[in-house]
Each structure stands twice: as structure tokens, then as C-alpha cells.
TORKOL-4160 file (C-alpha; in steps of 0.2 Angstrom, whole numbers, padded with zeros to 4 digits, m for minus):
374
<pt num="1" X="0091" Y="0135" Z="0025"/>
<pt num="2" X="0085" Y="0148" Z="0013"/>
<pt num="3" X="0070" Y="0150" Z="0016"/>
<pt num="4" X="0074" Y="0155" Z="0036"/>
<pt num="5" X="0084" Y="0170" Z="0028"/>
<pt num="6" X="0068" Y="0175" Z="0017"/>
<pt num="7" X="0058" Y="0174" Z="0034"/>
<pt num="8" X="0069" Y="0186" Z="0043"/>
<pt num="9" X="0065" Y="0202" Z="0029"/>
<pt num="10" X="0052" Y="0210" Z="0036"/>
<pt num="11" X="0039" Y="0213" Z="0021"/>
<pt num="12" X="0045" Y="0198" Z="0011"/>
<pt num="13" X="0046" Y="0186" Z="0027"/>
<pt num="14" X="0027" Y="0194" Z="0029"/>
<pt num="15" X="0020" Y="0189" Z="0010"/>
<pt num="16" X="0032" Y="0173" Z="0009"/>
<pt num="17" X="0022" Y="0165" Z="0028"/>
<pt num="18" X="0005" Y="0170" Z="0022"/>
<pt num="19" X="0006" Y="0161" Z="0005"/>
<pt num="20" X="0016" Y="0147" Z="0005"/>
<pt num="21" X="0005" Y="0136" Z="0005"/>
<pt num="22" X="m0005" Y="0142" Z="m0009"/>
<pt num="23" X="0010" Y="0145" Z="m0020"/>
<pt num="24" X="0017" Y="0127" Z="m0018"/>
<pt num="25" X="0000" Y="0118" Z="m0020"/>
<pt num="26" X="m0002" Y="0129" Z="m0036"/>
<pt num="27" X="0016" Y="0123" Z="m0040"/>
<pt num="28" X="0016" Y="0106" Z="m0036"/>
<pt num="29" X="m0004" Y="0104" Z="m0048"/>
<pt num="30" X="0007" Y="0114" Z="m0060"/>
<pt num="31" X="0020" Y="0097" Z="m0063"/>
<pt num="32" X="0007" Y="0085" Z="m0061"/>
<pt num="33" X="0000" Y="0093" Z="m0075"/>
<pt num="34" X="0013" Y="0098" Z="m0088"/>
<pt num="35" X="0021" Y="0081" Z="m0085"/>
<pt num="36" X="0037" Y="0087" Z="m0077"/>
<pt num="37" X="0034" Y="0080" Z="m0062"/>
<pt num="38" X="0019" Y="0067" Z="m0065"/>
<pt num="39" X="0018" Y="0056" Z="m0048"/>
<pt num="40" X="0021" Y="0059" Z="m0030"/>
<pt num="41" X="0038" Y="0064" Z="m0023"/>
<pt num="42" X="0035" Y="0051" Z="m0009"/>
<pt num="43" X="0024" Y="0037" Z="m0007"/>
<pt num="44" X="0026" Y="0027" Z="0009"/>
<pt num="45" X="0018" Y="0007" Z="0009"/>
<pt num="46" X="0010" Y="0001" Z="0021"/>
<pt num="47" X="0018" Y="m0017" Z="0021"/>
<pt num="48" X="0010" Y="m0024" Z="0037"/>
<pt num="49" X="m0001" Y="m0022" Z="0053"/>
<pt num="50" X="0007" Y="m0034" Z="0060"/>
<pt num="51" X="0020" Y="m0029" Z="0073"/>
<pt num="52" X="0031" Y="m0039" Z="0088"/>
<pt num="53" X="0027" Y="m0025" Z="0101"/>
<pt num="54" X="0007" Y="m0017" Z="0107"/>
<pt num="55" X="0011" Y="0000" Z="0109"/>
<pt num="56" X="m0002" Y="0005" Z="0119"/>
<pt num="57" X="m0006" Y="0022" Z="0108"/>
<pt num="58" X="m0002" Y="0012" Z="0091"/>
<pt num="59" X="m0013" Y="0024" Z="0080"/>
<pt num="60" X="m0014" Y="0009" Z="0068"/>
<pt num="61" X="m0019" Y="m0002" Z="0081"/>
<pt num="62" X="m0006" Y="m0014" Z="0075"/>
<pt num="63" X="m0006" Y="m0032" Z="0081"/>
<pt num="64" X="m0002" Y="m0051" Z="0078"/>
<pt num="65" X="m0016" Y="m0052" Z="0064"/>
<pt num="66" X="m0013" Y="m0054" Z="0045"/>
<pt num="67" X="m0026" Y="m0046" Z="0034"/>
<pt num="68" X="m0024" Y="m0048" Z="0016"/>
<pt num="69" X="m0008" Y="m0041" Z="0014"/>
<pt num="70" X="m0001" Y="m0037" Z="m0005"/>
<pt num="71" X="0010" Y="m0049" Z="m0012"/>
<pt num="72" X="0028" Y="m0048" Z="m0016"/>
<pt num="73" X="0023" Y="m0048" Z="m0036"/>
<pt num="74" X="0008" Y="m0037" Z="m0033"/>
<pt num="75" X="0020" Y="m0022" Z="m0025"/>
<pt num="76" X="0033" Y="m0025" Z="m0038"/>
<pt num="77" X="0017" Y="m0021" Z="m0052"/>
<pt num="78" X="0014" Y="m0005" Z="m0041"/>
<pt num="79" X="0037" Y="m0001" Z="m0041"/>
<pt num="80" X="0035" Y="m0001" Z="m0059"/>
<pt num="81" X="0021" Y="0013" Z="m0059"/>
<pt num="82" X="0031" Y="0021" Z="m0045"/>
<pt num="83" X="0046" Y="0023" Z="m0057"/>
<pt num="84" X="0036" Y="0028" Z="m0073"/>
<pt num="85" X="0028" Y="0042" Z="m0063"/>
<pt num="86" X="0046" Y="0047" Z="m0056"/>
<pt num="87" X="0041" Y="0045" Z="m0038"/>
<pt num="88" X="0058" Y="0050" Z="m0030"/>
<pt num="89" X="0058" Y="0042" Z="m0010"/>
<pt num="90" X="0049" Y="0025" Z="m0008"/>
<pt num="91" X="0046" Y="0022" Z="0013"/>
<pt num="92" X="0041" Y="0008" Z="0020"/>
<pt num="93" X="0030" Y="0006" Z="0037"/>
<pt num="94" X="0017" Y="m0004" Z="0045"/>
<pt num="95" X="0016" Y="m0012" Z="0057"/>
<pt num="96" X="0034" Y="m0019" Z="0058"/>
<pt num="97" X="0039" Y="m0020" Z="0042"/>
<pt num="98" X="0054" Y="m0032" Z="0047"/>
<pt num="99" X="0039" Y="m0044" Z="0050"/>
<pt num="100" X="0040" Y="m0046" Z="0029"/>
<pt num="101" X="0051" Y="m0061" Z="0022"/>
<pt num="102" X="0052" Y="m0051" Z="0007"/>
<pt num="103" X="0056" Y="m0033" Z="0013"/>
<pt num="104" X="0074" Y="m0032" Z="0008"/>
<pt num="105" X="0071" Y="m0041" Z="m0011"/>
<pt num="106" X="0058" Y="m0027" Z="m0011"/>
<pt num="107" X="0068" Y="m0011" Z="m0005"/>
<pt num="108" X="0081" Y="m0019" Z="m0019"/>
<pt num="109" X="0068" Y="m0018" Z="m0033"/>
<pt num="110" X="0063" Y="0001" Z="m0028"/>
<pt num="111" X="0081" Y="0006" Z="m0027"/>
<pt num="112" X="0085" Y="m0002" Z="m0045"/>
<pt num="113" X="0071" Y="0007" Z="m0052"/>
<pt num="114" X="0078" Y="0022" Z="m0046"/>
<pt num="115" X="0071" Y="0028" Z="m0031"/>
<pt num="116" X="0079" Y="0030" Z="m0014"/>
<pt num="117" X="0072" Y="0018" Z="0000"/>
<pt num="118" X="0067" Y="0020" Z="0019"/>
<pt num="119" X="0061" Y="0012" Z="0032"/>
<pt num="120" X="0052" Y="0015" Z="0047"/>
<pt num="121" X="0054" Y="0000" Z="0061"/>
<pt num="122" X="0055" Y="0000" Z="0079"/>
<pt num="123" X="0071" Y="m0008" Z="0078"/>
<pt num="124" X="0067" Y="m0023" Z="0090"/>
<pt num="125" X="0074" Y="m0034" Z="0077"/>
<pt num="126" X="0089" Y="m0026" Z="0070"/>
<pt num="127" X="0103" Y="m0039" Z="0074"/>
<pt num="128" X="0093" Y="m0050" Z="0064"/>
<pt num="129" X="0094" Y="m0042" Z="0049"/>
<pt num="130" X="0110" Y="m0033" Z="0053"/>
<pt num="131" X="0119" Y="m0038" Z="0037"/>
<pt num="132" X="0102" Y="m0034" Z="0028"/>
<pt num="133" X="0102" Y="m0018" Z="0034"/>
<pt num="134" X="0120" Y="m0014" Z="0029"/>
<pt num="135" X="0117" Y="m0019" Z="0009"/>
<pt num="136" X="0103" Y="m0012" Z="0009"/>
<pt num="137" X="0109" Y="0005" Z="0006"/>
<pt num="138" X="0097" Y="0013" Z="0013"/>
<pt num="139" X="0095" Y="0031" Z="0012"/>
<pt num="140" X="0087" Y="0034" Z="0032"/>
<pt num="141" X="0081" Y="0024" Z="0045"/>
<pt num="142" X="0067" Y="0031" Z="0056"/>
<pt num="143" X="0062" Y="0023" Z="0073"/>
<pt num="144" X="0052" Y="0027" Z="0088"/>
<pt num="145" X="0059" Y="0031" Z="0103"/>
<pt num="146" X="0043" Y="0038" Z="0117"/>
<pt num="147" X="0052" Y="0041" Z="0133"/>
<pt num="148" X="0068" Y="0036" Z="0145"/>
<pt num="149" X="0070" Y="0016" Z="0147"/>
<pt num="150" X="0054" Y="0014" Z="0160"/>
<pt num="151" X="0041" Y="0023" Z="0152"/>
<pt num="152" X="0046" Y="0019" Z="0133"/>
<pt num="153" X="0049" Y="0000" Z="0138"/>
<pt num="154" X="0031" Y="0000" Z="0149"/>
<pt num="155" X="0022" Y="0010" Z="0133"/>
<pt num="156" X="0029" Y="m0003" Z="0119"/>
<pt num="157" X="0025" Y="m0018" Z="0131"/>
<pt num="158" X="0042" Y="m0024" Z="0129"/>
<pt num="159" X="0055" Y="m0028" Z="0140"/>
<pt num="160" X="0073" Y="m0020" Z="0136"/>
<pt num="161" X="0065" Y="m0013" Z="0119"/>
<pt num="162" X="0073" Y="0005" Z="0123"/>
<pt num="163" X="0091" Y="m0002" Z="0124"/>
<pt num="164" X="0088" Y="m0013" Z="0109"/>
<pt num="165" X="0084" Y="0004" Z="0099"/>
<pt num="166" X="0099" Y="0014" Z="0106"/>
<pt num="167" X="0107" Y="m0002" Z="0101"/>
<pt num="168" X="0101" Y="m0001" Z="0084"/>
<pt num="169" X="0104" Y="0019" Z="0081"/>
<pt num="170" X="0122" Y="0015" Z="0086"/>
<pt num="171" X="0124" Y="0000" Z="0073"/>
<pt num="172" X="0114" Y="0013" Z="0059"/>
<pt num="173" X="0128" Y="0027" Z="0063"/>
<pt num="174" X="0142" Y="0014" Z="0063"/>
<pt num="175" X="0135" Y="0008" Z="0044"/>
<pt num="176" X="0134" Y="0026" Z="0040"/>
<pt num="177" X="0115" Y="0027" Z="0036"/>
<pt num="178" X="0114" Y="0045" Z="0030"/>
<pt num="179" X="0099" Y="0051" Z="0039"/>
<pt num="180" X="0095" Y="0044" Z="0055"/>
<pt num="181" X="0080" Y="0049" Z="0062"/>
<pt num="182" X="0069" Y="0046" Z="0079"/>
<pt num="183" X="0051" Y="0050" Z="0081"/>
<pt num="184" X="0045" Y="0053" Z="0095"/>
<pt num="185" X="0025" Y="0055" Z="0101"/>
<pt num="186" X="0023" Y="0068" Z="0115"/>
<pt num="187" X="0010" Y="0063" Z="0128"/>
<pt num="188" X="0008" Y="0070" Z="0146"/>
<pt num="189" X="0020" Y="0058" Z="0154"/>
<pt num="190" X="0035" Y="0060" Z="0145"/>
<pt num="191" X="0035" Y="0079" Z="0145"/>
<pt num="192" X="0049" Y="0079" Z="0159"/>
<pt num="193" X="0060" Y="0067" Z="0150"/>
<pt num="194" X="0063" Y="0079" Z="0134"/>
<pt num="195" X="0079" Y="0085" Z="0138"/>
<pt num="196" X="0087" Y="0069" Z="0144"/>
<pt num="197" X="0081" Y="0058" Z="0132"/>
<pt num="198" X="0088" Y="0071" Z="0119"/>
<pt num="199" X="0105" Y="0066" Z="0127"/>
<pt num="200" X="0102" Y="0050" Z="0127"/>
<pt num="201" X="0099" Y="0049" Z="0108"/>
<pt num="202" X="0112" Y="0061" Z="0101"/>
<pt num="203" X="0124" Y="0051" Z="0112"/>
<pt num="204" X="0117" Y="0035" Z="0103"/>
<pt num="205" X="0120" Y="0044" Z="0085"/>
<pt num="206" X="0104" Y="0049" Z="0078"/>
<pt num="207" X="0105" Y="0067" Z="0066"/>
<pt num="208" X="0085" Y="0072" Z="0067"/>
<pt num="209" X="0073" Y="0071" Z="0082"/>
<pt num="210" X="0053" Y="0074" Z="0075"/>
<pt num="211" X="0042" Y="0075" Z="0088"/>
<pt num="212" X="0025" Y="0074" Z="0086"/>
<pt num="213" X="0007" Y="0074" Z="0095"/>
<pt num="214" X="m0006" Y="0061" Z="0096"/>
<pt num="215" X="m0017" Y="0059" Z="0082"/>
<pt num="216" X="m0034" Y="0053" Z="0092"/>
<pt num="217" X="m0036" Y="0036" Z="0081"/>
<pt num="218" X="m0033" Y="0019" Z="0083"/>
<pt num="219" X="m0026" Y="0014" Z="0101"/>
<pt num="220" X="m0023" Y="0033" Z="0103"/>
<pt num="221" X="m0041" Y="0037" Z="0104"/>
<pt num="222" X="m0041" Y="0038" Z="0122"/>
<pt num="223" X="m0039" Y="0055" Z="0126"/>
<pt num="224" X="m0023" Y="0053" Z="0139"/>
<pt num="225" X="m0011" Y="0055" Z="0125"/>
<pt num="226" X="m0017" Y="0072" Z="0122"/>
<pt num="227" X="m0008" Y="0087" Z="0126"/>
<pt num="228" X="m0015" Y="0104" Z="0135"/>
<pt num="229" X="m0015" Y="0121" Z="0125"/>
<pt num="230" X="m0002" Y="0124" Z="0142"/>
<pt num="231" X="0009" Y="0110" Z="0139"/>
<pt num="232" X="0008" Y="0110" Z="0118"/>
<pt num="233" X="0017" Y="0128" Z="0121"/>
<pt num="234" X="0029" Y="0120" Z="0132"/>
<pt num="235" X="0033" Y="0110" Z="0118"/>
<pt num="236" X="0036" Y="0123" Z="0106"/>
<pt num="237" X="0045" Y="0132" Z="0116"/>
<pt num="238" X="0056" Y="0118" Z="0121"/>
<pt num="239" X="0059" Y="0113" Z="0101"/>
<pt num="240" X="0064" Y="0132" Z="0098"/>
<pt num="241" X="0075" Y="0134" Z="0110"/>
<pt num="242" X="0084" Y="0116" Z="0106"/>
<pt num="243" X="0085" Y="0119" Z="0088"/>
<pt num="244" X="0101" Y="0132" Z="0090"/>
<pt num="245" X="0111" Y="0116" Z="0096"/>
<pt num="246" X="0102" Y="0100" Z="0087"/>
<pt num="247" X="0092" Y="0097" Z="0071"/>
<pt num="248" X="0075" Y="0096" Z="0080"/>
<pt num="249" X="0058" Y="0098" Z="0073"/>
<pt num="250" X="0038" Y="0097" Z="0075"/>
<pt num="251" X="0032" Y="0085" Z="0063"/>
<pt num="252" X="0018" Y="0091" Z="0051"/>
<pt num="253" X="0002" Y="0082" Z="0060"/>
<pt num="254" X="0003" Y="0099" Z="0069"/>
<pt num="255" X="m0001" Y="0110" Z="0055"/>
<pt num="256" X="0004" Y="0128" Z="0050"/>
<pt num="257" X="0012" Y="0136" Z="0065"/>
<pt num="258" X="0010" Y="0154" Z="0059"/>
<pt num="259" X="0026" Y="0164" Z="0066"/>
<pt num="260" X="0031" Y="0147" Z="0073"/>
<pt num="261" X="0032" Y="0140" Z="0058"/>
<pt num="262" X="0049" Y="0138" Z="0055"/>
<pt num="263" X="0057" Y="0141" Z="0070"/>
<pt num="264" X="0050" Y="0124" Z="0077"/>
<pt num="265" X="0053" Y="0114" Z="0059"/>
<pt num="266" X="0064" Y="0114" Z="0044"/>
<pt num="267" X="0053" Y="0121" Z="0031"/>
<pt num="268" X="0037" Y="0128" Z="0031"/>
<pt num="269" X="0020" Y="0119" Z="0032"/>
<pt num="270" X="0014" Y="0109" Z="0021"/>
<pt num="271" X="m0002" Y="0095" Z="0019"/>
<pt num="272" X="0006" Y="0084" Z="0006"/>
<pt num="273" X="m0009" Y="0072" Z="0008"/>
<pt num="274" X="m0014" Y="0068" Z="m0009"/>
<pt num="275" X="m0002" Y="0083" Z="m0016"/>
<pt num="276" X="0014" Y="0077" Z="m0017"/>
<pt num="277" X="0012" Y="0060" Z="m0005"/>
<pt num="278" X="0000" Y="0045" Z="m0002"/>
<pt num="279" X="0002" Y="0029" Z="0006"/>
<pt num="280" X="m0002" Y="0012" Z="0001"/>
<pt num="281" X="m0011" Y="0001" Z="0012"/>
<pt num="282" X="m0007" Y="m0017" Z="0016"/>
<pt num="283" X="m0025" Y="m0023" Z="0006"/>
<pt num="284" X="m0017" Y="m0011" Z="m0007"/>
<pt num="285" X="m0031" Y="0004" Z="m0004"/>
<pt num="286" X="m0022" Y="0019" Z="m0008"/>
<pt num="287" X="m0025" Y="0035" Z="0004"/>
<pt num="288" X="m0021" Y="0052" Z="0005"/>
<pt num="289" X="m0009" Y="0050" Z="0019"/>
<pt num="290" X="m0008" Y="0035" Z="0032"/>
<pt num="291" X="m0012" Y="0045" Z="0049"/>
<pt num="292" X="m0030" Y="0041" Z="0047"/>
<pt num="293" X="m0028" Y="0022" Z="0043"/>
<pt num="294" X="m0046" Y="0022" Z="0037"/>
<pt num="295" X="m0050" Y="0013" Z="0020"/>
<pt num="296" X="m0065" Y="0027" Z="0019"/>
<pt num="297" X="m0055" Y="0036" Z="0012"/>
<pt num="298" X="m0045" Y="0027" Z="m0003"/>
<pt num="299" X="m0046" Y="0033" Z="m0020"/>
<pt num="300" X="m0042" Y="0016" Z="m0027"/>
<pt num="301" X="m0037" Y="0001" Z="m0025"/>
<pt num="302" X="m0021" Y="m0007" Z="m0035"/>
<pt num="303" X="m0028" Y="m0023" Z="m0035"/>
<pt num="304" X="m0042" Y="m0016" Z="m0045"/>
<pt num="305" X="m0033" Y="m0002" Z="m0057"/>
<pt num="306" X="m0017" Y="0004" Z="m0060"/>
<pt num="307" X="m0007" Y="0015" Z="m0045"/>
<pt num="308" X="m0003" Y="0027" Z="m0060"/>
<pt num="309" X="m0023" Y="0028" Z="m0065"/>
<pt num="310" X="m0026" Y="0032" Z="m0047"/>
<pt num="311" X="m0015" Y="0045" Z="m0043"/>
<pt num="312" X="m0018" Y="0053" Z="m0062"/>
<pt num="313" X="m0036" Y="0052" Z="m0059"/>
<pt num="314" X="m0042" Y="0052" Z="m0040"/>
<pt num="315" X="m0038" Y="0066" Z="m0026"/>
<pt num="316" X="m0046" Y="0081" Z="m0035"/>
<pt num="317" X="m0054" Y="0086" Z="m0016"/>
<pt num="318" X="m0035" Y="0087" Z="m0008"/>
<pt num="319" X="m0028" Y="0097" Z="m0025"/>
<pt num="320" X="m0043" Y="0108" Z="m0026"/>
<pt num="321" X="m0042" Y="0113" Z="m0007"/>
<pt num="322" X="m0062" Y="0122" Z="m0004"/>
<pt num="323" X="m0061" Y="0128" Z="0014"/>
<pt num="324" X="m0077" Y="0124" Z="0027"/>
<pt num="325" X="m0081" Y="0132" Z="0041"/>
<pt num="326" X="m0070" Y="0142" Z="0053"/>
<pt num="327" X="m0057" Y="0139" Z="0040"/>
<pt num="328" X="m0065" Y="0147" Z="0028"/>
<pt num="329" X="m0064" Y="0164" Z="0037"/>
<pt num="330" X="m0047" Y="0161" Z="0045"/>
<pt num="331" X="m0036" Y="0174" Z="0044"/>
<pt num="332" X="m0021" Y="0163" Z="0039"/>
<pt num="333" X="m0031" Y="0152" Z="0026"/>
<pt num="334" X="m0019" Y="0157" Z="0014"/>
<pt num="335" X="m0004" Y="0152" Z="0022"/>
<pt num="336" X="m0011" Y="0135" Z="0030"/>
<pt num="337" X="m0025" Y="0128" Z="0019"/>
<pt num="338" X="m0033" Y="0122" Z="0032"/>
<pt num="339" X="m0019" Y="0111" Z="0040"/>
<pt num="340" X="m0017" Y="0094" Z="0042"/>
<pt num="341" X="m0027" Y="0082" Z="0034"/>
<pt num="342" X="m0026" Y="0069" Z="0046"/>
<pt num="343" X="m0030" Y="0081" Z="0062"/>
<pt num="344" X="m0045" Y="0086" Z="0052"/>
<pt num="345" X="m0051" Y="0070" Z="0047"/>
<pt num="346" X="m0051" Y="0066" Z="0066"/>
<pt num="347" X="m0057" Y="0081" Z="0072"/>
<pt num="348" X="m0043" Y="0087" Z="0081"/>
<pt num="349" X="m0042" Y="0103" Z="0086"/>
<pt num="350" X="m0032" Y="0118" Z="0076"/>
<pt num="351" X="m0018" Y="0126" Z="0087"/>
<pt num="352" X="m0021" Y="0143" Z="0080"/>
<pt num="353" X="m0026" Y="0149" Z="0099"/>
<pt num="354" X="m0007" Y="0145" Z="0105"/>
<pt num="355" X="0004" Y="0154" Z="0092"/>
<pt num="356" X="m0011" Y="0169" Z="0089"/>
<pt num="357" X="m0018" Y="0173" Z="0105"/>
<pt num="358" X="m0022" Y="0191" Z="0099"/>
<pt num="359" X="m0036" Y="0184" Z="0087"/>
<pt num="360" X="m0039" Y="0169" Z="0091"/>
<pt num="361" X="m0034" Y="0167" Z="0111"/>
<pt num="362" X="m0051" Y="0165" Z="0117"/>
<pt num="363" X="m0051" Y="0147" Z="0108"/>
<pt num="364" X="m0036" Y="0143" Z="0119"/>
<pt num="365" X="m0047" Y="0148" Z="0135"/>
<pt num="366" X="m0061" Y="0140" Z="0131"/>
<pt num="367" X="m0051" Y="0123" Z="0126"/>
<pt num="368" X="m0041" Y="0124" Z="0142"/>
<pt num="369" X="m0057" Y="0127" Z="0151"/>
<pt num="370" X="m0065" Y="0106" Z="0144"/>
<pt num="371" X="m0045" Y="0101" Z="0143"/>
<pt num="372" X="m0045" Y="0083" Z="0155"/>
<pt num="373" X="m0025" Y="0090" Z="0159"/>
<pt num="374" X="m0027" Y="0110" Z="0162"/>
């Protein structure tokens, strides 16, 4: 990509790392503003908690229960305010959003309005929606995948769910769903598997592999699932050196990773929360970005005003970026605006200390020296 041959040049590679994400925040209020590009470019709906497995790290603590989800006409209102703001990509997540009788009629509506459809299921259900799944003309398919057979199927509480997922990857490659993707969260336990349950997955068919880190929320607020400093270098290492051979990458929870930054992901970091992406909960709250899961933190509800007035009128704090803190005097404020909202929100800790031990090493010793897995 070209902006891994700008990061090679020396002076420009310098100046393009340590402001981009000031350049593209003041690019992206730019288009709101002057109309060119009025809504977000992604907006991921919440369609469900409701889910037929119980991870056991769910970060949205999904389960059998059914709060008071949006209804079919009410998320049609919110398409047509979605198309008027031309909002480009239109996700859909839970919970198991297979769990809704009207997801397809829905995905359809979106796609007629202009906008190319997603959605993010753990595939446990697939061959009952196969021919569902093949009209719907979807443009990715993005699936969770935690581990080899035992430790994925023990996680998810299901029985045979890991083969019922490579099953489903291989029926999404045989309908030639463009972007296939698997997420995976990195915990402890699963740090051995990596390189064998890479096989496994490119074997099955899928074209991306994100990898992510817990977000301490939800069922993932025991502190297990978190990495080390030790094993979160691990990590990087491991997705740098994969990357010559597959399209693997960190996912953005992890925040700007300085000279890492896009040699472990496809483009450089970005917190879209609020910028350029929100998510819409199933009681129709409208958040800055769905790691939270926290209706503290809505701007609106769609029930109550108009998707358009919220987005137009609300998220002035997450476009107007005013730095607290450590972050304030961080050398590389410029480049990472102070990171991941989510990981902030929770008050996860910034990986500065890995990828810039010469300022900022002595945070990595002293979290090694309280982390439970150093």
C-alpha cells in the first residue's frame, strides 16, 4: 500500500508517522463540515445481545436475554438517515445477529439504499441461512475463531463450534464472499496455538486474520485474558514476521504502535470512535464505538431524535480531541491522539513502554513488575 512506501523515506516516513493522526482527524472534520462527506463511513448496529453460545470473555456479556431491541421499521427509519448522510459500509453485530428473523430483509434494505453490508456472526448457524447468505451479496463476513478445536470449543461453551466455523469459512469462499475475515482475541492460553491455527484458517479460506487483545469489560473483566508486556511483544513480533506471507494484522483496540505502526496493520492508526464510525445499540443508543458497551456514553438515542441530528450535532469531545494527563505531554501525541477510545474508557493500559523502551521503558518494568503473567 502507499502509504508503506511513504513510511520507508526517511524524513517523510518521520513527518508522515508523527502526524497522521492529526492530519486525518482535521481531514475527516473538514468533510463533515463542507458537506462532502456529511455522515460516518461506517456505522455498525448493534442488532442483538442475544447469542446461542456464552463465551466466556464475551465483552458484551451476550446471553439468552431480550432487551428492548429496535424494531424492523425502527432500523429502516435510522437506513434512511444512513443513506441521506452517505454512510458508505453498514455492519451488523450483536450478539449473534443470526438470532434476528429480519436480518436479511434488513441487510437488503441497506444494500438498496446504497451502502455495502457486513456482518459479524460466529457462524454457528450458517447452514441454516446458507441460501440467505449466498443472496445476500454480502460484501465480507467476519467470525471469530479463539484457538485450535479444544480450547476454542471449551471458550465458546459449544461442543464442535470450531469445525462448524471452518465449515462456514469454507462455504463463504465457495460463494465468493469478497472479504473473509477471522478475528481473533489473544489471551494467555492460546499464545502457542498462533502458528497452527493460522494454517488451519488459510487452509479453510479465509483472506484476513485481525488479532486483537482483551478489552477489560463485560465477561472479560477478569484480568486472565490479559496479556503481559512480554507476551504482547510476542505478539507483535509474531504478526510482523507473518505478514510477509499472509494479510495479517493487529486490530485497532491496540492503539498507535509508533515504528510498529504499520508493520503489524494495514494502515496507520486511527480512533475512528465518533470520527468516522459509531455503533447503534440494540435499545437504539448510539455510541462512539461498541467496545465499551456502556449506554453512559450515547450521544442520542434514535428513538428519541433523528440518527442524522445525532451525528450532525453530538460527539464534539471525540472531534475536538483535548489531551489529559500523561497524554498530554507524550511525545507521540501528535501521531496517536491519545489512542484507543475504548482502551481509555476502560483504563487500559497504553503500550507505549513495548514499542519505545528508550522513553518510555521504565513503564514496561514497572507493569511487568504488578503483571499476574510476568
Amino acid at each position: 500500500m502507499w502509504n508503506c512506501h511513504v513510511q520507508k523515506i526517511p524524513l517523510l516516513g518521520a513527518l508522515y508517522r508523527n502526524n497522521y493522526f492529526t492530519w486525518k482527524r482535521s481531514y475527516l472534520n473538514f468533510l463533515r463540515r463542507t458537506g462532502l462527506r456529511p455522515g460516518p463511513s461506517v456505522v455498525h448496529w448493534m442488532a442483538t445481545y442475544r447469542c446461542n453460545s456464552s463465551c466466556v470473555y464475551c465483552e458484551a456479556s451476550a446471553d439468552d436475554k431480550r432487551p428492548d431491541e429496535l424494531t424492523t421499521e425502527e432500523i429502516v427509519r435510522v437506513l434512511d438517515d444512513l443513506a441521506a448522510l452517505r454512510v458508505k459500509r453498514f455492519f451488523v453485530t450483536g450478539g449473534e445477529p443470526l438470532l434476528r428473523k429480519d436480518l436479511f430483509p434488513v441487510l437488503g434494505k441497506a444494500r438498496r439504499r446504497g451502502m455495502t453490508v457486513s456482518i459479524i456472526t460466529n457462524s454457528l448457524l450458517w447452514r441454516r441461512y446458507a441460501k440467505d447468505l449466498e443472496a445476500a451479496r454480502l460484501a465480507s463476513i467476519w467470525t471469530s475463531v479463539d484457538g485450535l478445536a479444544e480450547t476454542h470449543d471449551r471458550n465458546r461453551g459449544v461442543a464442535g463450534a470450531f469445525g462448524t466455523t471452518l465449515d462456514a469459512i469454507r462455504f463463504y469462499r465457495k460463494i465468493e464472499v469478497p472479504r473473509r475475515v477471522v478475528n481473533t482475541m489473544v489471551h494467555p492460553g492460546i499464545l502457542e496455538e498462533l502458528p497452527e491455527l493460522l494454517a488451519a484458517l488459510r487452509d479453510a479460506g479465509i483472506n484476513q486474520w485481525r488479532l486483537a487483545l482483551a478489552t477489560p469489560v463485560g465477561r472479560a473483566s477478569d484480568n486472565q485474558w490479559a496479556l503481559s508486556h512480554d507476551q504482547i511483544e510476542r505478539l507483535f513480533r509474531f504478526v510482523e514476521g507473518k505478514r510477509r506471507e499472509f494479510d495479517i494484522e493487529l486490530s485497532e483496540e491496540l492503539g498507535y504502535l509508533g515504528c510498529l505502526d504499520t508493520t503489524t496493520r494495514n494502515t496507520p492508526f486511527i480512533c475512528p470512535s465518533g470520527l468516522s464510525f459509531c455503533v447503534i445499540m440494540p435499545n437504539g443508543h448510539v455510541l462512539p464505538c461498541q467496545i465499551v458497551y456502556d449506554t453512559a456514553y450515547s450521544e442520542g438515542n434514535v428513538r428519541d431524535r433523528s440518527f442524522r441530528e445525532i451525528w450532525l450535532r453530538g460527539f464534539e469531545k471525540y472531534r475536538k480531541v483535548e489531551l489529559m494527563g500523561e497524554c498530554a505531554t507524550c511525545i507521540h501525541r501528535q501521531a496517536c491522539g491519545g489512542g484507543c477510545w475504548g482502551r481509555m474508557a476502560t483504563g487500559a493500559p497504553c503500550l507505549r513502554g513495548i514499542w519505545d523502551p528508550k522513553n518510555y521503558g521504565h513503564e514496561r518494568v514497572f507493569a511487568n513488575a504488578i503483571s499476574p503473567h510476568s
